[in-house]
Backbone bond lengths (Angstrom), bond angles and torsions (degrees), N, CA, C in turn:
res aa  C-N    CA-C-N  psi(-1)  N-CA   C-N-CA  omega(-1)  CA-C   N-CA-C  phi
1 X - - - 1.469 - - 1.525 109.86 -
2 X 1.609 119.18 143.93 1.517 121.78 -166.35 1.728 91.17 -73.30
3 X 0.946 113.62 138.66 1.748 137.11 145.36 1.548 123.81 -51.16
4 X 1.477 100.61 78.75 1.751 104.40 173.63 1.000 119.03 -68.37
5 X 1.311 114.96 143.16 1.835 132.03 174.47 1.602 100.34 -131.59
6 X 1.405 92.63 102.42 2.060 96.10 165.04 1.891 125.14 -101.98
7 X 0.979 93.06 109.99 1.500 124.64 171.23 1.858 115.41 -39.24
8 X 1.292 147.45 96.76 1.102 128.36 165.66 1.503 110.51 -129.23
9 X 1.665 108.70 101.09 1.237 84.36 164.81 1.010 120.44 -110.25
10 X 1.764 117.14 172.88 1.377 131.98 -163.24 1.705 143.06 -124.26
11 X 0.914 142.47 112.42 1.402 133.24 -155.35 1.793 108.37 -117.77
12 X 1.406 105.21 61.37 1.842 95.00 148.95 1.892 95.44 83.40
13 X 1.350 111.84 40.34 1.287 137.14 -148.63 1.793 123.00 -138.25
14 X 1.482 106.64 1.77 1.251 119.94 -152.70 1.521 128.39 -50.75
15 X 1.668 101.88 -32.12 1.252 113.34 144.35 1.738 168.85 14.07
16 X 2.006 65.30 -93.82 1.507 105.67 167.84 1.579 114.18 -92.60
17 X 1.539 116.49 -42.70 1.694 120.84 150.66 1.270 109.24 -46.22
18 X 1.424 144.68 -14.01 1.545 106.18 177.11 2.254 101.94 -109.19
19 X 1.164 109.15 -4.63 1.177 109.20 159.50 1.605 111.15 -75.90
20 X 1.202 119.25 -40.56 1.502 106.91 166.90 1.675 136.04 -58.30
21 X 1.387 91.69 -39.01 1.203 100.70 164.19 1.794 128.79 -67.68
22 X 1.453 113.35 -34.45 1.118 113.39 -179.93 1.614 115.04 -78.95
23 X 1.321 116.84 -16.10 0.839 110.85 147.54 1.765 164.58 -47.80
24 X 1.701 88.55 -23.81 1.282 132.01 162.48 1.214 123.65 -72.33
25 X 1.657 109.73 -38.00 1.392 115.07 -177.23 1.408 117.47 -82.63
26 X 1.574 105.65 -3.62 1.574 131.49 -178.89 1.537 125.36 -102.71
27 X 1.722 87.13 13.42 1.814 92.16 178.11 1.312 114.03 -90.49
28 X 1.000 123.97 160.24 1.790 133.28 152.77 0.793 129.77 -25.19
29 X 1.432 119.45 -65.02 0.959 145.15 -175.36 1.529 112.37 -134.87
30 X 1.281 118.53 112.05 1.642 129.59 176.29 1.357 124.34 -73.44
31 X 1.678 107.70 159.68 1.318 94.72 -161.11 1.760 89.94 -104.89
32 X 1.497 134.83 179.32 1.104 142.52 -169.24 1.247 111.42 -81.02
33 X 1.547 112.13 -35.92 1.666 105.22 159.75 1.695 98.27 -169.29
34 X 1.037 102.24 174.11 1.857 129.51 -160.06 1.669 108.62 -126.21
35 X 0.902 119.08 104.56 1.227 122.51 -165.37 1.674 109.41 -119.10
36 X 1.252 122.92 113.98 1.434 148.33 -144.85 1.763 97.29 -96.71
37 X 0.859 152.02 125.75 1.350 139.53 149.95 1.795 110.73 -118.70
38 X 1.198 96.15 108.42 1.073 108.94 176.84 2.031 138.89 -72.30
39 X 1.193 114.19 84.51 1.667 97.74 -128.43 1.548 92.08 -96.45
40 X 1.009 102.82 91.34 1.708 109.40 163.95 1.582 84.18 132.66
41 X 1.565 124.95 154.93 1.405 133.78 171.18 1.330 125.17 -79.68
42 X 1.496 119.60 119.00 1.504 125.13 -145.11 1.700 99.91 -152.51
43 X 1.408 92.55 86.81 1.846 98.34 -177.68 1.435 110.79 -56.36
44 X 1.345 116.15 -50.07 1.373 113.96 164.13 1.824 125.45 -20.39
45 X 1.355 85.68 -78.31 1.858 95.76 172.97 1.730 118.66 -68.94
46 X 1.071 115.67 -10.21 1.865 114.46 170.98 1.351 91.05 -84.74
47 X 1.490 144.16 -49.75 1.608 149.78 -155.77 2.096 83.65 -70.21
48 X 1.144 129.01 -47.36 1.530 134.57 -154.40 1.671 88.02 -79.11
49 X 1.129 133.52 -46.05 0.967 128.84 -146.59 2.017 116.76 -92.68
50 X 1.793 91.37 -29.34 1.794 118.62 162.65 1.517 97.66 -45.90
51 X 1.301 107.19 -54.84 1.545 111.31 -156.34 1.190 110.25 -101.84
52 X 1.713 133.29 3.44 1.332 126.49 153.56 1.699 130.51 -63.18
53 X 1.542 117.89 113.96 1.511 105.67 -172.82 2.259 96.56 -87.67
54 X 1.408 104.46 152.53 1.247 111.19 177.33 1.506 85.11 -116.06
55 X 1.766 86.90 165.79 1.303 106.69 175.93 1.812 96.72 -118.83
56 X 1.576 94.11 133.26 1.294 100.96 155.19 1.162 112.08 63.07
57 X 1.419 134.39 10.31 1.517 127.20 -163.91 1.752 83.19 -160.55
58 X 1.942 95.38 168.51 1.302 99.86 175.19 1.687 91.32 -113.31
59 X 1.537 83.20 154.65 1.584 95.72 -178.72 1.960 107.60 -118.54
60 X 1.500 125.56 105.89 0.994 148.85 -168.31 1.472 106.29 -97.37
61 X 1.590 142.46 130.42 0.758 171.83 126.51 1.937 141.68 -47.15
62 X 1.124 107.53 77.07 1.551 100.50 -167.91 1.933 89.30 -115.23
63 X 1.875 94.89 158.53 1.183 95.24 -148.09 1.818 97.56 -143.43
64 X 1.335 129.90 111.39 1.489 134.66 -159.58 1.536 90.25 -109.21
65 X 0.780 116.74 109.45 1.754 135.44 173.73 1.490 100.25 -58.23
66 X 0.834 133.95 -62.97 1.890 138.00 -170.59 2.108 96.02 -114.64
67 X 1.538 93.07 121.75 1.201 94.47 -175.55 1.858 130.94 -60.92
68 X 1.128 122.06 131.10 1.853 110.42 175.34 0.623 102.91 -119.45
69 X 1.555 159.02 41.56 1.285 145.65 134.21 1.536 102.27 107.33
70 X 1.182 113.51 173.36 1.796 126.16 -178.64 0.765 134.26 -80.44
71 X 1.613 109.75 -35.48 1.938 104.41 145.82 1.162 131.04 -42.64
72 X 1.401 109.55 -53.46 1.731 106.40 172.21 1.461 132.55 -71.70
73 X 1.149 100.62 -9.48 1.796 120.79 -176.47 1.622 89.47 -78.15
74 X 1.523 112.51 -67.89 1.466 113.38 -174.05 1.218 119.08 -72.63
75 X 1.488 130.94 -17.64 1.626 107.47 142.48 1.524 133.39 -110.49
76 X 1.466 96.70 50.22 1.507 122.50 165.09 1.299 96.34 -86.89
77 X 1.516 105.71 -67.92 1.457 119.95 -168.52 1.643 116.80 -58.88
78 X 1.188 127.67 -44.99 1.503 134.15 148.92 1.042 140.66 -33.10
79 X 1.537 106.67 -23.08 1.352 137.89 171.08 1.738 97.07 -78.98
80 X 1.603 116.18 -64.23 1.566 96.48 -168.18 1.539 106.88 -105.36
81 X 1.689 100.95 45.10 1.355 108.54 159.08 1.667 123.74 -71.14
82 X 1.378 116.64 134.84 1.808 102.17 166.29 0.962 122.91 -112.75
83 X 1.918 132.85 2.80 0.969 149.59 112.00 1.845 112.82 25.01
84 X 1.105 117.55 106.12 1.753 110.10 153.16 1.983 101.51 -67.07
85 X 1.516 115.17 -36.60 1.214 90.11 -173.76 1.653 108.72 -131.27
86 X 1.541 126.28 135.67 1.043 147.50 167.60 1.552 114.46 -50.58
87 X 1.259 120.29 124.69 1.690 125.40 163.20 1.939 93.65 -145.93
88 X 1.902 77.23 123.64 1.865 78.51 -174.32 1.887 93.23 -123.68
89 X 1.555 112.68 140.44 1.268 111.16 -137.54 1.813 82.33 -146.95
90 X 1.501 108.71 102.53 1.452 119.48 -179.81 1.355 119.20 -48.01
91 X 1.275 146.09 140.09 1.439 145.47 -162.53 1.728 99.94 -73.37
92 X 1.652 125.57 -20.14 1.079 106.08 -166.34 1.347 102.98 -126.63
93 X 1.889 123.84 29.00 1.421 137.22 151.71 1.376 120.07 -83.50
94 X 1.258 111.11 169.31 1.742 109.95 148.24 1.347 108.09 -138.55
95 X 1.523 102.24 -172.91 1.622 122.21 -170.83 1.039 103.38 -106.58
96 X 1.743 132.07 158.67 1.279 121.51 164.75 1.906 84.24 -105.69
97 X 1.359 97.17 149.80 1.505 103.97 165.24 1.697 141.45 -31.93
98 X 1.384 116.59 -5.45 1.347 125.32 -176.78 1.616 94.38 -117.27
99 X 1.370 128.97 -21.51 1.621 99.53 175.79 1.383 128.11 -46.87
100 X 1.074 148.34 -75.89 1.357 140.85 178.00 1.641 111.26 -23.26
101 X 1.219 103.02 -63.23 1.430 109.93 -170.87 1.679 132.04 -50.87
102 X 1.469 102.55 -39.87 1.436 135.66 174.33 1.726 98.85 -77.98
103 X 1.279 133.11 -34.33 1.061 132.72 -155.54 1.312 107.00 -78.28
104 X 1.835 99.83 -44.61 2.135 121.64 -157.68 1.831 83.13 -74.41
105 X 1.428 100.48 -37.94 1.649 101.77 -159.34 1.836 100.62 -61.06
106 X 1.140 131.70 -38.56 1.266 128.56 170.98 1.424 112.97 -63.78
107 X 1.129 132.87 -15.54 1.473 110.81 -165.04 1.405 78.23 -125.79
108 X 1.543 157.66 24.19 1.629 154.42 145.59 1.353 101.04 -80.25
109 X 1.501 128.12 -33.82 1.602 129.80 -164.79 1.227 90.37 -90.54
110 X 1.770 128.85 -36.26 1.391 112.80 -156.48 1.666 106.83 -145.08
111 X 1.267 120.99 104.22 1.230 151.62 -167.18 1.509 102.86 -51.63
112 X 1.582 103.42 -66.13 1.212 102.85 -170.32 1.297 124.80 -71.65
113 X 1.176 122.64 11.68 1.721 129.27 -159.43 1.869 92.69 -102.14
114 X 0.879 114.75 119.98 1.899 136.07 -171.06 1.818 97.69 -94.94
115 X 1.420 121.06 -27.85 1.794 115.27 -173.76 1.498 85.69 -157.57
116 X 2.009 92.37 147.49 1.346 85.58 177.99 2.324 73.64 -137.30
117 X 1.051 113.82 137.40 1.311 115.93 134.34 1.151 152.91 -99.58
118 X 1.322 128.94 -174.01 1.478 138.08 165.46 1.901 128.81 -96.10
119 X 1.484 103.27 -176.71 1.398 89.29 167.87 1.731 95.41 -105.54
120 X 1.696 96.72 -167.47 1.604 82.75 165.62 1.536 113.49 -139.13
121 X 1.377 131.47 144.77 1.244 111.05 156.69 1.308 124.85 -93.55
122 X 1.159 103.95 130.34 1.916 113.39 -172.86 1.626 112.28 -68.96
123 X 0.826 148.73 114.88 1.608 161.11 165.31 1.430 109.81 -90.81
124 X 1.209 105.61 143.24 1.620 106.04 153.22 1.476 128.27 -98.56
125 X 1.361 111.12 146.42 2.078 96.33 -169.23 1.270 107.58 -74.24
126 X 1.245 129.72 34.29 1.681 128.12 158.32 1.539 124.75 -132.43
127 X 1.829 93.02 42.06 1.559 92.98 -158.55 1.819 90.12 161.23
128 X 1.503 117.26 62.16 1.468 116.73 -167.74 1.493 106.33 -94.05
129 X 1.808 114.39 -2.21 1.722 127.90 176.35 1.508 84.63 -69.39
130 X 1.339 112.21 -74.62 1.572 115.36 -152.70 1.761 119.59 -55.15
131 X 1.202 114.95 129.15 1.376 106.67 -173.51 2.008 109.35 -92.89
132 X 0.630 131.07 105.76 1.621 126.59 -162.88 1.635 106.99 -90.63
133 X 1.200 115.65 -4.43 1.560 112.56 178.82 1.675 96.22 176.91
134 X 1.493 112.03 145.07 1.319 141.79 173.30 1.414 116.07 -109.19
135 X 1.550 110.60 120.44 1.570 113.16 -177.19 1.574 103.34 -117.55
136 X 1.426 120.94 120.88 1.857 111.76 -159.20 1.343 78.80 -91.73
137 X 1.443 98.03 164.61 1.737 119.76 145.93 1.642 110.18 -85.01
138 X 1.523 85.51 127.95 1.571 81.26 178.94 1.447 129.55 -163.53
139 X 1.709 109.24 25.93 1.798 131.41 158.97 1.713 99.93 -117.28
140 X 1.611 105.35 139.86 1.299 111.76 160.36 1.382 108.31 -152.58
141 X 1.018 115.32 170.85 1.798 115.30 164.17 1.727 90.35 117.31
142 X 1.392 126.21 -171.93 0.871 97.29 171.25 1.702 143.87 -98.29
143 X 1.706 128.26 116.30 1.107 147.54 -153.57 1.629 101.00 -74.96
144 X 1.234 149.86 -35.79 1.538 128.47 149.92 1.625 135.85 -31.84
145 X 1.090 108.41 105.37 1.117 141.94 49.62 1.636 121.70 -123.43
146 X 1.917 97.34 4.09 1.664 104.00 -147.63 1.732 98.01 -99.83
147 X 1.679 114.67 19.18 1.614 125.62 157.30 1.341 117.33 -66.54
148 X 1.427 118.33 -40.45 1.707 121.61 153.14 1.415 128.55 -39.98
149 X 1.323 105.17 -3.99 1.989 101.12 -172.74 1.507 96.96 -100.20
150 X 1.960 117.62 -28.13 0.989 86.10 179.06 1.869 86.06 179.03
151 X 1.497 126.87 151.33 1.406 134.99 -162.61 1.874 95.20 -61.62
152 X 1.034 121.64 58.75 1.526 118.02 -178.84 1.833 100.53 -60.82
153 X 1.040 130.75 -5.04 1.584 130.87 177.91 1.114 107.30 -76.35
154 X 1.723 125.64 -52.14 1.452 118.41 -129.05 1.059 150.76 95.57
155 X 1.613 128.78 176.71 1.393 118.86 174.97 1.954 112.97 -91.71
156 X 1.573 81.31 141.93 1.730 79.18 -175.91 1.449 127.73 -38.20
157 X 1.658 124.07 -17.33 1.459 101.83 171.66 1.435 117.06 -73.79
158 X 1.386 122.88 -29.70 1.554 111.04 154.41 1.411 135.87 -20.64
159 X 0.617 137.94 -68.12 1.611 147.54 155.72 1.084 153.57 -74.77
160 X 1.548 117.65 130.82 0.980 139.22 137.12 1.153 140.50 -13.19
161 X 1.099 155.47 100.45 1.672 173.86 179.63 1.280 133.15 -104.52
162 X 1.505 110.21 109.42 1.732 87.21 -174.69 1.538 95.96 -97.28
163 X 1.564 116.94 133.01 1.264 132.95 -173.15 1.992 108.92 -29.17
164 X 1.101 85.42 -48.73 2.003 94.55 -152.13 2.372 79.06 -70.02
165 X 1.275 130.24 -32.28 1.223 102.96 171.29 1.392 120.10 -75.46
166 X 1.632 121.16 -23.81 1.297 98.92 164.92 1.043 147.76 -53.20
167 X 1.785 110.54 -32.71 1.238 112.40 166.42 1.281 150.10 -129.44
168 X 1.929 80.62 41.66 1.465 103.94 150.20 1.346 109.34 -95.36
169 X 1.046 137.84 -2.26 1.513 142.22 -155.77 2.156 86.57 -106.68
170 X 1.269 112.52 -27.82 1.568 104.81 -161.50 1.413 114.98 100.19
171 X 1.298 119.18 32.56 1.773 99.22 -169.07 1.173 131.73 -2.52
172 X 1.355 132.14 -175.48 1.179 117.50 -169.31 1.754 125.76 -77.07
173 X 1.515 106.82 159.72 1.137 125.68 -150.33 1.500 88.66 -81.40
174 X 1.044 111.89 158.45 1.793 113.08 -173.56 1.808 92.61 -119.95
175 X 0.786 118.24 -41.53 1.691 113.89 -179.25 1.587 123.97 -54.43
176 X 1.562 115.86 -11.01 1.684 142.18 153.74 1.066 91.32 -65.07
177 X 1.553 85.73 138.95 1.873 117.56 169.93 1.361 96.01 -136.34
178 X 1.355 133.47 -3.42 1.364 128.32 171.10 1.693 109.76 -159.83
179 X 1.567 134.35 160.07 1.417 122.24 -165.22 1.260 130.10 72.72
180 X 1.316 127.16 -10.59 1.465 128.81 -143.40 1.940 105.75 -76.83
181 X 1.633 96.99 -5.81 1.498 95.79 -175.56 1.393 101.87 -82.83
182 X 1.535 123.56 -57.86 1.720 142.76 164.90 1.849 86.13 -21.12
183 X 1.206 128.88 -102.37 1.197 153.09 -152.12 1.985 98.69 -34.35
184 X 1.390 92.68 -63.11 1.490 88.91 165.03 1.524 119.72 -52.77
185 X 1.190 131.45 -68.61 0.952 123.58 -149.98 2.039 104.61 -72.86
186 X 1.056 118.54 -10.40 1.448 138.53 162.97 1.638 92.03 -54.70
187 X 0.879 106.13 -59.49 1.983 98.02 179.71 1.140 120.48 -73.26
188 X 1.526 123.66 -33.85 1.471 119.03 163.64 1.690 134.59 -69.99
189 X 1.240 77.38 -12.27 1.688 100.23 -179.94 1.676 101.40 -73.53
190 X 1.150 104.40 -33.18 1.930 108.18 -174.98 1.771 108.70 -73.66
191 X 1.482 98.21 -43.59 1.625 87.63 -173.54 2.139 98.83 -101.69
192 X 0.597 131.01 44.13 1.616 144.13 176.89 1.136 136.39 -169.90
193 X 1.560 132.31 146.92 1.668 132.50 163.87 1.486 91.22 -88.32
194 X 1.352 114.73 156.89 1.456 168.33 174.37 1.236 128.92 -83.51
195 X 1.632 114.63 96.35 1.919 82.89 171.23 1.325 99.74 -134.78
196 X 1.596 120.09 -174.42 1.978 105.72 175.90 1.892 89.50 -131.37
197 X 1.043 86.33 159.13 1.759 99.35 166.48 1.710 133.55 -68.71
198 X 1.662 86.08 8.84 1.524 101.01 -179.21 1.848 120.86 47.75
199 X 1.600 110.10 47.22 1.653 121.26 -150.34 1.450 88.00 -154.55
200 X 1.188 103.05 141.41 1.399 115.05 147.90 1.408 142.92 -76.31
201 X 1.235 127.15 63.77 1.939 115.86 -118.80 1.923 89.50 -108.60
202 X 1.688 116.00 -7.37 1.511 95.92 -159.36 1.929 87.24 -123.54
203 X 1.134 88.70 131.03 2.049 102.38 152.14 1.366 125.79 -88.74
204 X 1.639 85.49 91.19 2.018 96.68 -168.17 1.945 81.83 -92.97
205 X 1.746 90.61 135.88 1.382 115.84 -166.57 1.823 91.80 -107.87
206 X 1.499 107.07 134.38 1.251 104.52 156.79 1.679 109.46 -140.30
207 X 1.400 108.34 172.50 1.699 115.84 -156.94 1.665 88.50 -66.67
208 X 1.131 125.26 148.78 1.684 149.80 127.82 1.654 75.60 -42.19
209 X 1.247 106.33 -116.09 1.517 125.53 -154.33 1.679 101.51 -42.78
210 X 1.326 135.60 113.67 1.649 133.18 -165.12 1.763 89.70 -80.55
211 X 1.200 124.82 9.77 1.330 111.21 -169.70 1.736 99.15 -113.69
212 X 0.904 115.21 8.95 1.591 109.93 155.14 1.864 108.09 -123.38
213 X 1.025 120.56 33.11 1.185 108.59 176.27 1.504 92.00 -109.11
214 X 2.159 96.22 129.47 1.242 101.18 -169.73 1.604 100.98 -73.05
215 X 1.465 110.36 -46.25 1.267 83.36 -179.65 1.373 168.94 -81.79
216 X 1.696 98.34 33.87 1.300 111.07 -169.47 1.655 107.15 -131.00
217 X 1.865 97.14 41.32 2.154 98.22 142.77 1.249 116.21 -103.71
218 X 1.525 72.49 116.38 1.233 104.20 160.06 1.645 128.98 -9.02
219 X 1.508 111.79 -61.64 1.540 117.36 -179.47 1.284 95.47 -45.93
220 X 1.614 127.80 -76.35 1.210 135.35 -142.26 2.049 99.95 -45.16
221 X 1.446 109.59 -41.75 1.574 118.10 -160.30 1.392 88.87 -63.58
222 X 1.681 114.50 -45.30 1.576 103.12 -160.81 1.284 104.14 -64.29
223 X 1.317 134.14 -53.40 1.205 138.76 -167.35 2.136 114.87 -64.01
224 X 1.312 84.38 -19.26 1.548 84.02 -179.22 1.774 112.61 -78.13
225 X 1.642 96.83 -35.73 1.869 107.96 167.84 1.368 96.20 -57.12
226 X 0.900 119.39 -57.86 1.859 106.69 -149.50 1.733 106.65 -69.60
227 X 1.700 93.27 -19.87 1.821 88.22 -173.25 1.807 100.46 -73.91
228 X 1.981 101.77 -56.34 1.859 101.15 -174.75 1.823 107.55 -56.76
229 X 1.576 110.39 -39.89 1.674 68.11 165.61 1.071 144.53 -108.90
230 X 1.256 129.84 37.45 1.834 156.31 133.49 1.374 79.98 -35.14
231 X 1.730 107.51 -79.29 1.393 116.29 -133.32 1.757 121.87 -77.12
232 X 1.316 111.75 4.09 1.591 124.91 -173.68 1.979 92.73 -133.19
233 X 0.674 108.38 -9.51 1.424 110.35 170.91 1.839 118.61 -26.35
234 X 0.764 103.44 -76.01 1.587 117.34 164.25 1.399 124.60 -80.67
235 X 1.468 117.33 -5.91 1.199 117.74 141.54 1.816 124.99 -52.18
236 X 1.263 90.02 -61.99 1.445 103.89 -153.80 1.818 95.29 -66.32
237 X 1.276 106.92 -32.47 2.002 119.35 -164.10 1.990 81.06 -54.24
238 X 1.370 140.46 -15.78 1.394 115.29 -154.33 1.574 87.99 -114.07
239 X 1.451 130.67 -13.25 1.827 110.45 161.68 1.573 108.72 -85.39
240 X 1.456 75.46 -154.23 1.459 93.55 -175.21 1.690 110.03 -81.52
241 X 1.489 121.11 152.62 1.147 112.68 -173.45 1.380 135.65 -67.11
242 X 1.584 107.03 -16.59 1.098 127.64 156.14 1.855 131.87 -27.42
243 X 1.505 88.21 -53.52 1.819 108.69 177.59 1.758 105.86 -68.78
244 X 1.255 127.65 -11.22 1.463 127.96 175.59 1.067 108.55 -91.28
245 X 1.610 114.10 -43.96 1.221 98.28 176.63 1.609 131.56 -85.07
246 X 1.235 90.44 -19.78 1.984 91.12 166.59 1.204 122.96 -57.63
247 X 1.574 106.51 -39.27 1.945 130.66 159.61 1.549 93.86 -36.40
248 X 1.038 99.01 -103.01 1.550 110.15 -160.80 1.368 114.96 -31.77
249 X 1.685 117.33 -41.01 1.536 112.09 -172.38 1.866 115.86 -78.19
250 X 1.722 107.01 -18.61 1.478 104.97 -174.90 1.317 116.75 -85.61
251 X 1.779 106.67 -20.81 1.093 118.42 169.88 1.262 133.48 -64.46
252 X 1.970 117.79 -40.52 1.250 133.21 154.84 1.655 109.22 -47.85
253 X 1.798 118.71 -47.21 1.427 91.02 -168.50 1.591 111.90 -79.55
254 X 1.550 118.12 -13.69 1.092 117.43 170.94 1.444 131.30 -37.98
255 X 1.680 111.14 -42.08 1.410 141.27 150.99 1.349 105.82 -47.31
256 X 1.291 146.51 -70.79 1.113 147.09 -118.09 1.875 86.39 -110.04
257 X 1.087 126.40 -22.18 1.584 126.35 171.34 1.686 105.50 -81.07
258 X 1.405 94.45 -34.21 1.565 85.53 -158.70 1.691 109.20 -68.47
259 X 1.520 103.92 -32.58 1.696 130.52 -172.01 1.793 104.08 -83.80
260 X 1.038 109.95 -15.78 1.511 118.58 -174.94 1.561 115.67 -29.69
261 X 1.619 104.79 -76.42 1.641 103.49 -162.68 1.322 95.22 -102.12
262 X 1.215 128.54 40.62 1.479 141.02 178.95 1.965 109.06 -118.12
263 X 1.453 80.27 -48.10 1.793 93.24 -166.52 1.587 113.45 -137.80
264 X 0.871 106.62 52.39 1.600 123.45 -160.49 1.514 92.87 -31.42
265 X 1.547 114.56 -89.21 1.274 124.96 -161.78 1.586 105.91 -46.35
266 X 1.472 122.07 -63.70 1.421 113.02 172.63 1.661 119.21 -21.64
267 X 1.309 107.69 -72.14 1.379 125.64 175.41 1.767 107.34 -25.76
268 X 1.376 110.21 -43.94 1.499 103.27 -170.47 1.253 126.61 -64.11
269 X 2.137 96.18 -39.65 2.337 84.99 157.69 1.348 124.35 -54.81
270 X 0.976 119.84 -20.47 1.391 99.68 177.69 1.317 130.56 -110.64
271 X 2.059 117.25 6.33 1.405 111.29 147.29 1.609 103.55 -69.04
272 X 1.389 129.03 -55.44 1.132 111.05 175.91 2.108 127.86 -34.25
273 X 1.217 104.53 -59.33 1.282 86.28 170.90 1.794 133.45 -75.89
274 X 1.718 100.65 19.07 1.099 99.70 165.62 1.209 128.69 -96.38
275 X 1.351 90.85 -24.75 1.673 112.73 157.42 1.362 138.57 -36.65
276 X 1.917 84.78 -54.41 1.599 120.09 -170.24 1.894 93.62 -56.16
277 X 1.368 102.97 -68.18 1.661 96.11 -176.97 1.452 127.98 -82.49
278 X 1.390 117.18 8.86 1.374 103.05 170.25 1.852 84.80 -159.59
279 X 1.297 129.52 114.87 1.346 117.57 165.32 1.469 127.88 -67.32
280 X 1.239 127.29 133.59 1.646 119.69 -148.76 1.051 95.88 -162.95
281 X 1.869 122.83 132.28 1.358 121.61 167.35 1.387 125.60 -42.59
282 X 1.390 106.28 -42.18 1.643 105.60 -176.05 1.460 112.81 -69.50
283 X 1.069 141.53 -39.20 1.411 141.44 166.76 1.260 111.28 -36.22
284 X 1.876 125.05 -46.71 1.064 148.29 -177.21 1.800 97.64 -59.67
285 X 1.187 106.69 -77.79 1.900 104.25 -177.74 1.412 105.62 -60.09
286 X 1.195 163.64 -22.95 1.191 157.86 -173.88 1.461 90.69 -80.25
287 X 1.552 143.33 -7.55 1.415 140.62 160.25 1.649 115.87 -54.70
288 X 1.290 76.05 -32.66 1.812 89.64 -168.21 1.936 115.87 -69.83
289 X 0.773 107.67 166.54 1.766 98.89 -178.16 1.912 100.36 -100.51
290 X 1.437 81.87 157.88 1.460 83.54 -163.29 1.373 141.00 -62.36
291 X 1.476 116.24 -13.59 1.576 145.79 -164.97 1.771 94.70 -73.55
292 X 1.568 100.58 -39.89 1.745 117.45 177.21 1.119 111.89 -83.13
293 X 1.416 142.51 -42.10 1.290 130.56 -160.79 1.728 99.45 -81.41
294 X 1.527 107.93 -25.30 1.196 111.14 -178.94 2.062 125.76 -55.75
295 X 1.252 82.32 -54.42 1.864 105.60 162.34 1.295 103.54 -48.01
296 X 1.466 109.18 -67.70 1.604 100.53 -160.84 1.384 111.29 -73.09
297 X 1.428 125.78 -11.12 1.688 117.53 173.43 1.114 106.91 -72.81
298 X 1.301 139.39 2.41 1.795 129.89 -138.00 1.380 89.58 -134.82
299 X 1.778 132.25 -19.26 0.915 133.01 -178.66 1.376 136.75 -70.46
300 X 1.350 111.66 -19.02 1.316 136.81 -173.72 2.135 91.61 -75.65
301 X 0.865 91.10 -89.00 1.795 113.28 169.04 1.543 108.56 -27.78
302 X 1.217 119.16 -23.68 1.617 119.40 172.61 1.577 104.34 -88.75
303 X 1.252 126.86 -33.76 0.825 104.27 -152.32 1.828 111.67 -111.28
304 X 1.813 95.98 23.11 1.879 99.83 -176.44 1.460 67.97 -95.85
């Protein structure tokens, strides 16, 4: 059986790190060790972490005195992974008990598969029982060149990694301040096929209040467009034109979700120009103001 190494790093969060963690201690099947990166110095979370017992796994500790962000935390930690396979698991998600297990079991049946993900259920952090929306997994095989139309992976606690594609792929890019999972997995997508465990296995948490959700400033999104398309630029000029423009339009609504119940009106140039290059229902509901789009996402899920 492959040798898991899970990745969490953390920012001033201690909290929410020990629900992640206990979550771990609640899997099926455990991973070989859990590796903490602590990114900036946070007595709080070293005091949480003395006194955390693991099960069955070793629990390792690395520690960034002046904070750099989550790219570098998570390929700090990747670095003194011993893991054949990578699972990197956000400080303010959890696991449901079958990820690991469902995960190893896809890549034992199937050799050639380099990442396997999950689906997710979305929670809010004032209410992490209630599930408020279901996102399936549901492209695999291999997704190059047609990962450009749109993040068909997910957020990095979804997945699975087998070490030797991360870093042939470049782990992650440190010059992201937002996207950095999309962008990666755009490189893993080139040297690997794809599959998911057909499960909902991760509790992706987002703010009640949209005004502490880090990831939706604004700056970071703008600056992350202007870097991926610098940075796929001459990629994309060698398909079909199609793959630029799906780029450009998933990326705008990516913006336009993230800025939503923050910046309503802002948000609307850029469903419109997501529109502009690829016309798409979701561009269309992100028109709507947020009090509504909220109801009507929640409706589907009420009514299985």
């Amino acid at each position: 059986m492959n040798k898991v190494s899970v990745i969490i790093p953390t920012h001033d969060r201690a909290e929410l790190l020990l629900q992640s963690l206990e979550s771990i201690n609640e899997q099926i099947v455990r991973p070989s060790e859990v590796i903490v990166v602590i990114d900036g110095a946070n007595e709080k979370t070293e005091r949480l972490l003395q006194g955390f017992k693991s099960k069955d796994y070793q629990l390792r500790v690395c520690k960034i005195e002046n904070s750099k962000g989550a790219c570098y935390a998570r390929n700090l930690g990747a670095g003194h992974a011993t893991g054949s396979i990578l699972m990197f698991l956000d400080d303010d998600d959890t696991w449901e008990p079958d990820k690991i297990r469902s995960q190893l079991d896809v890549f034992d049946k199937n050799p050639e598969i380099g990442l396997v993900y999950s689906g997710k259920l979305v929670v809010y952090n004032t209410n992490r029982k209630k599930v408020v929306r279901k996102i399936p997994a549901i492209r695999s095989g291999n997704l190059y060149p047609s990962i450009f139309e749109d993040n068909h992976i997910g957020t990095t606690s979804s997945v699975a990694l087998k070490k030797e594609v991360f870093e042939k792929a470049g782990g992650f890019d440190e010059n992201l301040l937002a996207m950095q999972d999309y962008d990666l997995w755009i490189r893993c997508c080139k040297y690997t096929n794809i599959a998911h465990d057909n499960k909902y296995n991760v509790r992706y948490t987002i703010a009640k209040n949209a005004q502490n959700q880090i990831s939706g400033k604004s700056e970071n999104h703008h600056q992350a467009l202007r870097y991926l398309f610098g940075k796929y630029k001459d990629t994309l000029e060698a398909f079909d034109d199609k793959y630029k423009k799906r780029f450009k339009s998933s990326r705008f609504l990516y913006l336009s979700k993230a800025v939503h119940r923050t910046r309503y009106i802002y948000s609307l140039k850029y469903s419109f120009k997501s529109f502009y290059y690829y016309p798409n229902a979701k561009a269309v509901a992100y028109l709507l103001p947020p009090f509504l789009l909220e109801i009507i996402s929640v409706l589907p899920l009420k009514r299985k």
